[in-house]
NUBA-61168 format. One line per 3 residues: number of its first residue (from 0); their letters; for each residue x, y negated, z of C-alpha. Coordinates in Angstrom, 1 decimal. Example, Ala and Ser with C-alpha at 12.3 -4.5 7.8 and 13.67 -1.06 7.14 Angstrom:
2
0> AS> 12.3/4.5/7.8; 13.7/1.1/7.1
# end
This chain:
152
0> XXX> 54.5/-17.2/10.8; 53.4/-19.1/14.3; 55.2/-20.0/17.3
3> XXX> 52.1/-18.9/19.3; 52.3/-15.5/22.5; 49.3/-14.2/20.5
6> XXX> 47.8/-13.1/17.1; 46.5/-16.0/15.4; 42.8/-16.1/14.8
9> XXX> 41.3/-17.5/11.3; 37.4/-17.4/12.0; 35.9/-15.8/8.9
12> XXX> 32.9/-17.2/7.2; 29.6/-17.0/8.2; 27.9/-15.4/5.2
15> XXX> 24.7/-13.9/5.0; 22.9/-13.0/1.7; 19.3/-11.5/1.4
18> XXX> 18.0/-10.8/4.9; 19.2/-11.3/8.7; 23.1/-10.6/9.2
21> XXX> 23.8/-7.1/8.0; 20.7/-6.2/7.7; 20.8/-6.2/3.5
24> XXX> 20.5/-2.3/2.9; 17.3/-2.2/4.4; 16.0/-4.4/1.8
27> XXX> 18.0/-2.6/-0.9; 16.6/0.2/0.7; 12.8/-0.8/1.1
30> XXX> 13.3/-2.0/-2.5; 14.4/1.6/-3.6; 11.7/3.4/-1.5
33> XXX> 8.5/1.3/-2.2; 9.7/0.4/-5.6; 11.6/2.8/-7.8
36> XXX> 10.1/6.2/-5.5; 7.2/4.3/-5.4; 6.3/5.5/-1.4
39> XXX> 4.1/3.1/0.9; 2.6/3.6/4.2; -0.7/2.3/3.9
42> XXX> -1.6/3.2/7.8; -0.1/5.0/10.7; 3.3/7.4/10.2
45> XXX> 2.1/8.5/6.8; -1.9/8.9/8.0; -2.4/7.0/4.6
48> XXX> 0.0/7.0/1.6; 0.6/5.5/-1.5; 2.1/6.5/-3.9
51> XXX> 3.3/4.7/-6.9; 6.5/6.0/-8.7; 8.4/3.7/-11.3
54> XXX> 10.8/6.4/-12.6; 9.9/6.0/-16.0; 10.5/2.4/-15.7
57> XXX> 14.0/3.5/-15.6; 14.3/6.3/-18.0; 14.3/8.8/-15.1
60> XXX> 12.3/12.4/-16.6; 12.9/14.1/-12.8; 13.5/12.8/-9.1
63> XXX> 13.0/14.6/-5.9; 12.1/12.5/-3.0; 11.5/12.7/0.7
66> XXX> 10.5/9.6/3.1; 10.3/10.1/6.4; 9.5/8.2/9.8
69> XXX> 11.3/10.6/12.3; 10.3/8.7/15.4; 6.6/9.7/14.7
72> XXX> 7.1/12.3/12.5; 5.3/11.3/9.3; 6.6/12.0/6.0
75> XXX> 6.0/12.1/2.4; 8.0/14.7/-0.1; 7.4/14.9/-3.9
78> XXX> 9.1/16.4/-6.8; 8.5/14.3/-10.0; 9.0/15.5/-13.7
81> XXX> 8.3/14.1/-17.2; 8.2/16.3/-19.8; 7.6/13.9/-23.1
84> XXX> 7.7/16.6/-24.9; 4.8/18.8/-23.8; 3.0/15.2/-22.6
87> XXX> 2.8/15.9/-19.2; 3.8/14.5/-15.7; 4.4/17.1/-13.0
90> XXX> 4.3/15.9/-9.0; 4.9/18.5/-6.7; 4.1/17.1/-3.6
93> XXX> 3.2/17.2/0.4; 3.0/14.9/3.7; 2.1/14.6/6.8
96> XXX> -1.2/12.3/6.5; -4.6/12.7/5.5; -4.5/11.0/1.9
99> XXX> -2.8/10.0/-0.9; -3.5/7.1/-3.1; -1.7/7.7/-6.0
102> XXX> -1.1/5.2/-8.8; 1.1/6.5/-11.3; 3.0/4.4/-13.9
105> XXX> 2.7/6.1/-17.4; 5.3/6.3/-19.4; 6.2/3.6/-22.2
108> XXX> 3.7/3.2/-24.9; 1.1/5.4/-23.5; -2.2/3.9/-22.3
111> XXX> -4.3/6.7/-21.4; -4.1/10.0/-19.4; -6.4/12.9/-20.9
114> XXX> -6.7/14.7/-17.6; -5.6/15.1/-14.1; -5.3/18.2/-12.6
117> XXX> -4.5/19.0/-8.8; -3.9/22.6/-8.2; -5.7/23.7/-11.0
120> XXX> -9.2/21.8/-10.8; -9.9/18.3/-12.5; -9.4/15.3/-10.5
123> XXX> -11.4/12.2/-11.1; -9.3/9.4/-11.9; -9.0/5.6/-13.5
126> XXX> -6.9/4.3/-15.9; -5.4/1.3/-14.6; -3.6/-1.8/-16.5
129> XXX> -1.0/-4.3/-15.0; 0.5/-6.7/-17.5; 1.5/-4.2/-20.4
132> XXX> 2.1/-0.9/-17.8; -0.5/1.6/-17.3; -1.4/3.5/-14.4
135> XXX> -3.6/6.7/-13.5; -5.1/6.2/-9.8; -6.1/9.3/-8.1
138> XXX> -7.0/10.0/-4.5; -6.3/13.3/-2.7; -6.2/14.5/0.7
141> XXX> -3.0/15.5/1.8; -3.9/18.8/3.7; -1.3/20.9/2.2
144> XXX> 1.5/21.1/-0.6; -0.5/20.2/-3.8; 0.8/20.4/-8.1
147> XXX> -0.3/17.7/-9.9; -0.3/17.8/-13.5; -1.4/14.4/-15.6
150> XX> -1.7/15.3/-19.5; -1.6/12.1/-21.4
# end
């Protein structure tokens, strides 16, 4: 109750956790993009892209993801699958750019791939360690949709 000819005004608090004010769902979203989907523009709108999915971090055996920058146009859309059971990572994949780094996190306990295979012809690759994870790096260009297959 106040005496006042007006609404009285209680100033809230000034709080701002994690990045500039109301800015915190871009880094929950960068986070989410470059992390977990595991997409990274390594140049111009997608020219170069990385890619680097964590989904079995997380117990995740499918996802289907699409980044895009629509000012320029420049995207990156995969379809990711685990199948433990057959041994076998399936990425389904396209973009806008010239080539795709990948860097692939293998799933728990497994620390080597037998074979890559993009659209039905071997891919060189390397196996990769950091800490106790283990990755299969690949490059490909990015001059049409593409099926990955990595048998581990």
């Amino acid at each position: 109750i106040n005496l006042a000819d007006s609404t009285y005004y209680v100033k809230p608090k000034l709080e701002s956790f994690g990045g500039p004010d109301n800015w915190a769902e871009a880094n929950g979203m960068a986070a989410l993009v470059e992390g977990l989907a595991g997409v990274k523009n390594l140049g111009l709108a997608f020219d170069q892209t990385g890619l680097s999915p964590r989904w079995s971090s997380s117990a995740t055996d499918s996802a289907d993801v699409c980044i895009s920058l629509p000012a320029s146009g420049g995207y990156l859309s995969y379809k990711y699958v685990n199948r433990p059971k057959t041994r076998e990572i399936s990425l389904l994949l396209t973009g806008s750019g010239n080539e795709l780094k990948g860097h692939i996190l293998m799933p728990d306990n497994i620390k080597k791939a037998n074979s890559v295979i993009c659209d039905e012809k071997p891919v060189e690759f390397r196996t990769s360690t950091i800490r106790s994870s283990t990755y299969i790096d690949f490059n490909i260009p990015l001059d049409k949709v593409h099926h990955i297959r990595i048998k581990y």
